[in-house]
C-alpha positions in Angstrom: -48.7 102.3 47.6 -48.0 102.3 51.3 -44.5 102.0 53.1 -44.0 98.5 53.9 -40.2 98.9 55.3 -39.5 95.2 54.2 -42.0 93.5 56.7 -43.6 92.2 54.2 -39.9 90.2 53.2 -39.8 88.9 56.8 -43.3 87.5 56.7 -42.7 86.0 53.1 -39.6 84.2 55.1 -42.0 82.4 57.5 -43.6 81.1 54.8 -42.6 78.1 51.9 -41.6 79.5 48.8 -44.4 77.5 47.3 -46.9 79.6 49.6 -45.3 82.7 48.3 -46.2 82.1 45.3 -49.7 80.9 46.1 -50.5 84.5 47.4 -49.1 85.4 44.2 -51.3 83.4 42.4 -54.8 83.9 44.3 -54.1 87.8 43.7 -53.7 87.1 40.6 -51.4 89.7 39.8 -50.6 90.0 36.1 -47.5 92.2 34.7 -47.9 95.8 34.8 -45.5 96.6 31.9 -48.0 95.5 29.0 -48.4 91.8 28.9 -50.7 91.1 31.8 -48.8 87.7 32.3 -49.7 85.9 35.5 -46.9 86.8 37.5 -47.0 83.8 39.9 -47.0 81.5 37.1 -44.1 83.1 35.1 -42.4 82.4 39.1 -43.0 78.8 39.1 -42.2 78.1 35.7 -38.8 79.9 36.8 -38.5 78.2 40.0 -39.4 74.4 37.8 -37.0 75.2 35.5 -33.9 73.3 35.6 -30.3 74.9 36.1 -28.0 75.7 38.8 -28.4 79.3 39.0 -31.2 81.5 37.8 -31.5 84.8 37.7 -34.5 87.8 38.0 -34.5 91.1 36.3 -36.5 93.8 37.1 -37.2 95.8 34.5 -37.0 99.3 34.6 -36.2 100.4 31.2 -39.7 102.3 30.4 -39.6 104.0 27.0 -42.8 104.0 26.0 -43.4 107.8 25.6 -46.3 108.8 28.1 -45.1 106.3 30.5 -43.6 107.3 34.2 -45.7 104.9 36.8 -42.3 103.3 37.9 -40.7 106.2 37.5 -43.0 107.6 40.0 -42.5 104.7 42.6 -39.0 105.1 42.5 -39.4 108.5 43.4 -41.7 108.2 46.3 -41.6 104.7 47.5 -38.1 102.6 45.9 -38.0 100.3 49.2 -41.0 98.3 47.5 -39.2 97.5 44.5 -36.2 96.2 46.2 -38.6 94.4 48.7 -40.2 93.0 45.8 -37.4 91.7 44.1 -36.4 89.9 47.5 -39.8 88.1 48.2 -39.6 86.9 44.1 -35.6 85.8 44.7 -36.8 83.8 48.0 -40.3 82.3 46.3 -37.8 81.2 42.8 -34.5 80.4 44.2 -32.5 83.0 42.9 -29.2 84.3 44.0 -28.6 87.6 41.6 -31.2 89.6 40.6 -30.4 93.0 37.8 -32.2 96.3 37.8 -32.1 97.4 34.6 -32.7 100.9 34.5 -33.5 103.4 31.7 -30.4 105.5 30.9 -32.2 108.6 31.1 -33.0 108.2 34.6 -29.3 107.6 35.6 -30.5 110.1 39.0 -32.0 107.0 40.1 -29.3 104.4 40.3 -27.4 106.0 43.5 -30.8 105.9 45.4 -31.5 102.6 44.6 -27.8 101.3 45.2 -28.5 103.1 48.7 -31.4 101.3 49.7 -29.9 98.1 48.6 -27.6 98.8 50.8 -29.6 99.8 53.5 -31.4 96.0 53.7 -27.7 94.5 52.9 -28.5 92.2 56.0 -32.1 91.0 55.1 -30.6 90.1 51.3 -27.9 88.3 53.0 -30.6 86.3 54.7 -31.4 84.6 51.2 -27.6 85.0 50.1 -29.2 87.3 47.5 -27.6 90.3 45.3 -28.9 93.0 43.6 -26.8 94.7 40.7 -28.0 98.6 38.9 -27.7 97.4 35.5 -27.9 101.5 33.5 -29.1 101.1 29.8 -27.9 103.3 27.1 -31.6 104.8 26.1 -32.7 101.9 23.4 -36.1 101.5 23.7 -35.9 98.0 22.3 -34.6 97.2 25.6 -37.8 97.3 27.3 -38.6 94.1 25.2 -37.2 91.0 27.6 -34.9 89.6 25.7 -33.4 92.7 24.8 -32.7 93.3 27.9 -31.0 90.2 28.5 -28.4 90.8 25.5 -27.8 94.1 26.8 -26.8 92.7 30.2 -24.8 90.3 28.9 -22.6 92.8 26.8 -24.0 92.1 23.3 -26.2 94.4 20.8 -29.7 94.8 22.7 -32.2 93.2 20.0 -34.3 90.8 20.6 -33.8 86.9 20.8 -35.9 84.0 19.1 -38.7 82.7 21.5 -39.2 80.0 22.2 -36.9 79.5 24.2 -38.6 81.5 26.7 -36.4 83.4 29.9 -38.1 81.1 32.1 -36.3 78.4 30.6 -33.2 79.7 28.8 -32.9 83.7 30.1 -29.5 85.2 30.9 -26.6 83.6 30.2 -28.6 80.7 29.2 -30.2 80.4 32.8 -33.4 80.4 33.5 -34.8 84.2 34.2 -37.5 85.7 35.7 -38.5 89.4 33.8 -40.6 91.8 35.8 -41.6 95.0 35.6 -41.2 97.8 38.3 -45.0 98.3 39.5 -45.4 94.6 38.8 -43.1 93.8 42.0 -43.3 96.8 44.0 -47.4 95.2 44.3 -45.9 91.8 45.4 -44.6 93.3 49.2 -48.3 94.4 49.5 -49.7 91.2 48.7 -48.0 89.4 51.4 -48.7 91.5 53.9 -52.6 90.9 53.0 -55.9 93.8 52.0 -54.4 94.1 48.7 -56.8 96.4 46.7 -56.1 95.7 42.8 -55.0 99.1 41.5 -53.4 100.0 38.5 -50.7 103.2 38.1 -52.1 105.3 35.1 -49.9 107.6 33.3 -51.8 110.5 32.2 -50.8 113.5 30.1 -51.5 115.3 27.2 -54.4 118.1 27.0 -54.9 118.6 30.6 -54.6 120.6 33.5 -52.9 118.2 35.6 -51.1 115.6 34.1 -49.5 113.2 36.3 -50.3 109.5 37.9 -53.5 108.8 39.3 -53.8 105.4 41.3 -57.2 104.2 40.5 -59.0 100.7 39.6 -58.6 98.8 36.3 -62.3 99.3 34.5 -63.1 102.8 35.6 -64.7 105.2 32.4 -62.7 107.6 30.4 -64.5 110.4 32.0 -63.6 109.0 35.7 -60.4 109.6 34.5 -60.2 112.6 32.4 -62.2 114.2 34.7 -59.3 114.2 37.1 -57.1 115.6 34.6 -58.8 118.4 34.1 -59.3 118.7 30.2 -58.3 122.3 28.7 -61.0 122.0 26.2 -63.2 118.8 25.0 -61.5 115.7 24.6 -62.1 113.7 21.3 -59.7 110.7 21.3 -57.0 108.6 24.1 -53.7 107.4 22.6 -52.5 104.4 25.1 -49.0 105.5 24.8 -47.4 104.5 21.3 -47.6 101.1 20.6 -51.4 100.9 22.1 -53.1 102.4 19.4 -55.9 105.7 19.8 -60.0 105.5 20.6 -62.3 108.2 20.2 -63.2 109.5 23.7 -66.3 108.9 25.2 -67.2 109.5 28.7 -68.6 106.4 29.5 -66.4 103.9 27.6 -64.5 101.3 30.0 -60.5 101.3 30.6 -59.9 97.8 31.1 -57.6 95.3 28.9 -60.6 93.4 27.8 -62.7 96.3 26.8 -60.1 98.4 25.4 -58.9 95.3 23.3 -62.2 95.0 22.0 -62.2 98.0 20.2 -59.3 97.3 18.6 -56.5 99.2 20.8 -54.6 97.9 23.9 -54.8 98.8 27.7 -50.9 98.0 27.9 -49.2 99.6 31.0 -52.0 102.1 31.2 -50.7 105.1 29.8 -53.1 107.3 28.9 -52.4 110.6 26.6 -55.5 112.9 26.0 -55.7 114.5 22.5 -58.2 117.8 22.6 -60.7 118.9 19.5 -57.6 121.6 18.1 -55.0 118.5 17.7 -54.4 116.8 14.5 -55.0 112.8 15.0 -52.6 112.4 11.3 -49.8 114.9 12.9 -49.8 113.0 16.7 -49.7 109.7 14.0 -46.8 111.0 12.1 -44.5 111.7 15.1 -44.9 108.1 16.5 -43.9 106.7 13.3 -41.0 108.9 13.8 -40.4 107.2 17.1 -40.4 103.6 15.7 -38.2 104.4 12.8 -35.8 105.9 15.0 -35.9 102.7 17.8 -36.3 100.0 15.1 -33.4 97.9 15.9 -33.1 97.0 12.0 -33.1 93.3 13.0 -35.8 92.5 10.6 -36.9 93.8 7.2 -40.0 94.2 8.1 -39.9 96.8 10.9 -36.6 98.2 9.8 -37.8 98.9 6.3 -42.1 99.7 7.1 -41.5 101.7 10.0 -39.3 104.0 7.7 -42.0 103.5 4.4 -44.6 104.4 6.7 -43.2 107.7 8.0 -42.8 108.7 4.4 -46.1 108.3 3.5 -47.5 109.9 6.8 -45.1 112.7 6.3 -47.5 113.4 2.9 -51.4 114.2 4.1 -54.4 114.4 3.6 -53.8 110.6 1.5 -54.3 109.9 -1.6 -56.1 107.0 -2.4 -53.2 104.4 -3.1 -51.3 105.7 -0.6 -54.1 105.0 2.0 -54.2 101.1 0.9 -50.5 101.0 0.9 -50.4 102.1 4.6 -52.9 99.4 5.3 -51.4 96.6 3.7 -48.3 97.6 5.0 -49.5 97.8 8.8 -50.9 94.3 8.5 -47.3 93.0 6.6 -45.3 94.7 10.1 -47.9 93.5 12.4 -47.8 89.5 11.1 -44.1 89.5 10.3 -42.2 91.4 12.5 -39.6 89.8 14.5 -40.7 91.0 18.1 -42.9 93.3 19.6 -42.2 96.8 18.4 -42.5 95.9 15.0 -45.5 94.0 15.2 -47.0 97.3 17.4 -45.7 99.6 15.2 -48.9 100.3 13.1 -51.2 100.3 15.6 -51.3 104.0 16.2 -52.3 104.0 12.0 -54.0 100.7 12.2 -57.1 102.7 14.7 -56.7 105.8 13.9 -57.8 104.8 9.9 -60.7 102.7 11.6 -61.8 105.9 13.6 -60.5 109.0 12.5 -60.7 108.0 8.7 -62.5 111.6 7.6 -59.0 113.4 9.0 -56.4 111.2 6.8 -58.3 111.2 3.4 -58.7 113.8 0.6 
């Protein structure tokens, strides 16, 4: 992602808002943090919406363990974000616009306060501020409403949808959510040869671990091939709530073609798992995770995520124990109140479809 040093704000100023958003739209940029939204048309359904003052939050909470593509950008290139969170304030209308940032990278916050600072007079221009809003570590804050409660002061769990932040966001005003690689992008676009990229977030068993800039829809040996595997690679793990495929070189990382298979792309985090690693052990320690950040809201993701460590804490499974997990995966996923319950089981949900023989006695 090249330096842009908020040109690309002073050309989205010569344009209507409407246009803005129309280069939004024919790039068709979708959100980088997992839902693949369209990101132009989550801005006009912001900008339509009615209400005095609206609001944008760029969110920068990323918990998902294996994930550290924004990280990464705020580290090397920070001036994009708080471009891109200009160009979306002028194309919706807004007036304040939140960072919320993870509360483990606190480090962060003075750098990005500096460069907000830095472009004071171009964010004056659209009588614009930008507020470093630090989380407490919660990983249900990544989730959008979340994020709004926790801005606003109150538990961070998630609201009812509908209705959605576009509508009804912060402080009952409608909201624009993005993520961090999902505006730093939008600078870029304006400024025209855009080239479609996605951030991938690689680690696990290999050499060199790290973020490798590279098309949606390239094969897992494009990629792994990068990363130098330590020894042969036999299954990828998209991050926690994505779910695990058995490795194959020529298999495509795209959100269609993973979804197919039963997994999701999601923000493209990618963590390699090597012949000597134990698919039920890597299993056990993410339903660890869940039951830790379960925000208890609802039975069903307080309670399974806790039922379900239990039983994974017990393996090879027995056969009733095996059906239990099952049913009980499909009860969280169906019921759940919000995402991470209903996500929860997908790490079980493919690794029984795939890896069956290593569960089973």
């Amino acid at each position: 992602m090249r330096q842009t040093h908020f040109t690309a704000f002073k050309q989205a100023l010569a344009l209507d808002p409407e246009e803005v958003i129309g280069l939004i739209d024919a790039a068709n940029l979708r959100g980088r943090g997992g839902g693949h939204f369209p990101t132009g048309q989550k801005w006009r359904y912001t900008r339509e919406a009615l209400g005095e003052e609206k609001f944008i939050i760029c969110n920068f909470d990323e918990g998902e363990p294996g994930t550290f593509k924004d990280k990464f950008i705020a580290d090397h290139n920070a001036e994009l974000i708080i471009e891109g969170i200009a160009i979306s304030a002028y194309a919706i209308g807004v007036k304040r616009a939140y960072i919320y940032l993870r509360g483990e990278y606190k480090y962060l916050k003075p750098k990005l306060e500096r460069i907000v600072q830095k472009y004071k007079r171009e964010l004056e221009a659209i009588h614009l501020s930008i507020q470093v809003f630090l989380g407490a570590g919660a990983y249900i804050c990544g989730d959008e409403t979340s994020i709004m409660n926790s801005i606003e002061g109150v538990r961070g769990e998630p609201r009812a949808k509908p209705p959605f932040p576009a509508q009804s966001g912060l402080w009952g005003c409608p909201t624009s959510i993005n993520n961090v690689e999902t505006l730093a992008h939008v600078p870029l676009i304006v400024l025209g040869g855009w080239k479609d990229l996605r951030l991938y977030s690689l680690s696990g068993n290999v050499r060199n671990p790290g973020i490798y800039e590279l098309p949606e829809g390239i094969t897992m040996g494009e990629l792994i091939e990068r990363g130098r595997p330590k020894k042969p690679i036999k299954a990828l793990f998209f991050g926690c709530a994505g779910g695990c495929l058995p490795y194959r070189d020529d298999a495509i990382l795209s959100i269609d073609e993973v979804g197919k298979r039963g997994a999701m792309f999601g923000s493209a985090t990618i963590i390699a798992v090597d012949v000597d690693q134990s698919i039920p052990k890597i299993c056990q320690n993410i339903s660890a995770f869940f039951a830790h950040e379960s925000c208890g809201k609802c039975t069903p993701c307080r309670e399974g995520t806790i039922r379900m460590l239990d039983i994974l804490t017990h393996t090879p499974l027995l056969k009733e124990n095996y059906q239990i997990v099952k049913e009980l995966g499909e009860c969280m996923e169906k019921a759940s109140f919000c995402g991470l319950g209903q996500t929860a089981s997908k790490h079980i949900k493919t690794a029984l479809n795939y890896f069956e023989e290593e569960f089973v006695c």
